[in-house]
C-alpha positions in Angstrom: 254.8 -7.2 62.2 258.2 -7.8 60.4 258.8 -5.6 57.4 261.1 -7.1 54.7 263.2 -5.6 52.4 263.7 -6.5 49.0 266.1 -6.2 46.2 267.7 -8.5 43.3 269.5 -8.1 39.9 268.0 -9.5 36.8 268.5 -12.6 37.4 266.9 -12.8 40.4 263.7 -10.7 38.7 261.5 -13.9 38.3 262.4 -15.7 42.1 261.7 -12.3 43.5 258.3 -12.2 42.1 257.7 -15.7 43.7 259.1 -14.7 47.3 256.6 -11.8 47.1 254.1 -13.8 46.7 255.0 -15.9 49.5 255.4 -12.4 51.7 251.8 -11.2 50.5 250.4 -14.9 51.4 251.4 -14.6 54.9 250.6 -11.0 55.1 254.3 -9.9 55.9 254.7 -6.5 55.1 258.3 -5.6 52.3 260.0 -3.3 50.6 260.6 -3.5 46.8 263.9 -2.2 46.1 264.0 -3.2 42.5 264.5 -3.7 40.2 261.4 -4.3 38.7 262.7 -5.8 34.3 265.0 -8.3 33.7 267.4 -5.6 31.8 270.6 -6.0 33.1 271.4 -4.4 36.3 274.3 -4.0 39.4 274.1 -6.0 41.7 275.6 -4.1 44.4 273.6 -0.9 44.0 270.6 -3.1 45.2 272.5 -4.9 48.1 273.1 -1.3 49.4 269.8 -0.9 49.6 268.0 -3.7 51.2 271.7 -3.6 53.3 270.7 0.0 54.3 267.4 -0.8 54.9 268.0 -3.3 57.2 271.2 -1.4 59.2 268.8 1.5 60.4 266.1 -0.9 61.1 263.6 0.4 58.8 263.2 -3.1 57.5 263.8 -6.2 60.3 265.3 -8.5 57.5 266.5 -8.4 54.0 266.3 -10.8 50.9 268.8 -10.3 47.9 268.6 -12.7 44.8 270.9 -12.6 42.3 272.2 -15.8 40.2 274.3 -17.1 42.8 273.5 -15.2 45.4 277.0 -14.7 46.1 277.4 -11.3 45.1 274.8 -10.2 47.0 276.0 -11.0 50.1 280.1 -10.0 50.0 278.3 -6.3 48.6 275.6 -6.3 51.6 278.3 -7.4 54.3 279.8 -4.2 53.6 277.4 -2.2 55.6 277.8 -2.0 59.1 275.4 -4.1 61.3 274.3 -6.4 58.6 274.6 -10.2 58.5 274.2 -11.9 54.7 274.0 -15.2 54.8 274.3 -16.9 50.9 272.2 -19.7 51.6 270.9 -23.0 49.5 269.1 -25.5 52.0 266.3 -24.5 54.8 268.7 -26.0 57.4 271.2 -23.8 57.3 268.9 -20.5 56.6 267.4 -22.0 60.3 270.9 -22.1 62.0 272.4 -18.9 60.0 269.4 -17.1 62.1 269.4 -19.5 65.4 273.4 -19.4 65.7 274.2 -16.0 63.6 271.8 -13.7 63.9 271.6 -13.3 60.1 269.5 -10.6 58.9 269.4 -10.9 55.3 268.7 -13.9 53.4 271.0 -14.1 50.0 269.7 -16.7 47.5 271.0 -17.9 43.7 268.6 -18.3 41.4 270.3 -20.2 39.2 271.2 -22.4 41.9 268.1 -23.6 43.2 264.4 -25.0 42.5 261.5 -23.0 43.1 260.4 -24.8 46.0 263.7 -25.5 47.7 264.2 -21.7 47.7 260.9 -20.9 48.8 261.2 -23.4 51.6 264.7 -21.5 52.3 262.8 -18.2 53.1 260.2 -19.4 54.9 263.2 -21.0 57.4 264.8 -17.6 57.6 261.5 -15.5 58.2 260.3 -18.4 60.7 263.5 -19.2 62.8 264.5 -17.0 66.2 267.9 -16.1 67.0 268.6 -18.3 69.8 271.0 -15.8 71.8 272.6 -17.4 74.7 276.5 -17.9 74.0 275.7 -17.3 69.8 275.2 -13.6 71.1 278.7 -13.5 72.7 279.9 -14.4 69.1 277.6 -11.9 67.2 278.9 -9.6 69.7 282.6 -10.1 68.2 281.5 -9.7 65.0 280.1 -6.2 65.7 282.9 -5.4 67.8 285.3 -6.2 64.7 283.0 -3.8 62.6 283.1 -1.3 64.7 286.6 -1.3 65.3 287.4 -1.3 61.0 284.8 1.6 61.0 286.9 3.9 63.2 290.2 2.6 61.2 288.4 3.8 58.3 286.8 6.9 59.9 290.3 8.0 61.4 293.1 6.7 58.6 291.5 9.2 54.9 295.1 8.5 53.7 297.1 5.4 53.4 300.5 6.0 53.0 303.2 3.4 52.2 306.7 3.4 52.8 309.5 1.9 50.8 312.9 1.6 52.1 315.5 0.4 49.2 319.7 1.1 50.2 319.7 4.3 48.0 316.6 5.7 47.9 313.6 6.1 50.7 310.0 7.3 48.6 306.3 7.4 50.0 303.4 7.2 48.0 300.0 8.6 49.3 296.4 7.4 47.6 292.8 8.5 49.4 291.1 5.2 50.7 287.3 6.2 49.9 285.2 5.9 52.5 282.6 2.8 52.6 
């Protein structure tokens, strides 16, 4: 059975509610991650989360709502092996899961009718990936995350040079780790 995970900010409090309902309807099993009031929250501490969730596979899919659902995904793409996919019409949640392999649903609340979103999520928990030459593709994308994670792994320091006629300097900063 597919285990969701779940996560928004406050504004995505109230949709959440709704696509829970929608999980418990069709007896799909999820994973609140909060938060649970509208009082105003980070987004990107939840899109870590459900991100997380869904990188060591102890949730098969995410869904993130915030207002645009923007956020969400640029915070969520930052953890290796996830997909996010801001979404706003059931065709392209179907072809961001047949053609990418997305595995976490972002959504905008303030963007979108109750039932068009609804009908969004049950596209993206419906729809296979289709695999064939999409993998090949999917396949690049990991290969590109994998290669920025040993960058990162390998380079702690950044260090830039500047070369002027009389005078050479380097300056050193810590890159934090991701």
């Amino acid at each position: 059975m597919m285990r969701i995970a779940l996560g928004a900010d406050h504004a995505g409090v109230d949709l959440k509610a709704q696509v829970k309902g929608l999980l418990d309807r069709r007896r799909l099993e999820y994973e609140d991650f909060g938060p649970h009031t509208d009082a105003s929250v980070d987004y990107p501490d939840y899109a870590a989360e459900v991100a997380h969730s869904v990188a060591s596979r102890s949730c098969e899919r995410g869904i993130l709502i915030c207002g645009s659902g923007i956020g969400m995904a640029i915070a969520a793409n930052k953890v290796r092996g996830v997909r996010a996919a801001p979404i706003t019409t059931p065709d392209a949640a179907r072809m961001a899961r047949r053609h990418n392999d997305a595995n976490v649903l972002t959504l905008g609340a303030r963007n979108l009718a109750l039932d068009d979103a609804l009908a969004i999520v049950e596209a993206f928990l419906a729809e296979p990936f289709d695999g064939g030459r999409h993998q090949r593709r999917v396949d690049k994308i990991t290969a590109a995350e994998r290669a920025a994670a040993v960058v990162s792994g390998v380079t702690r320091r950044r260090t830039a040079t500047c070369e002027a006629p009389d005078a050479q300097f380097t300056k050193s900063e810590h890159v934090p780790d991701m």
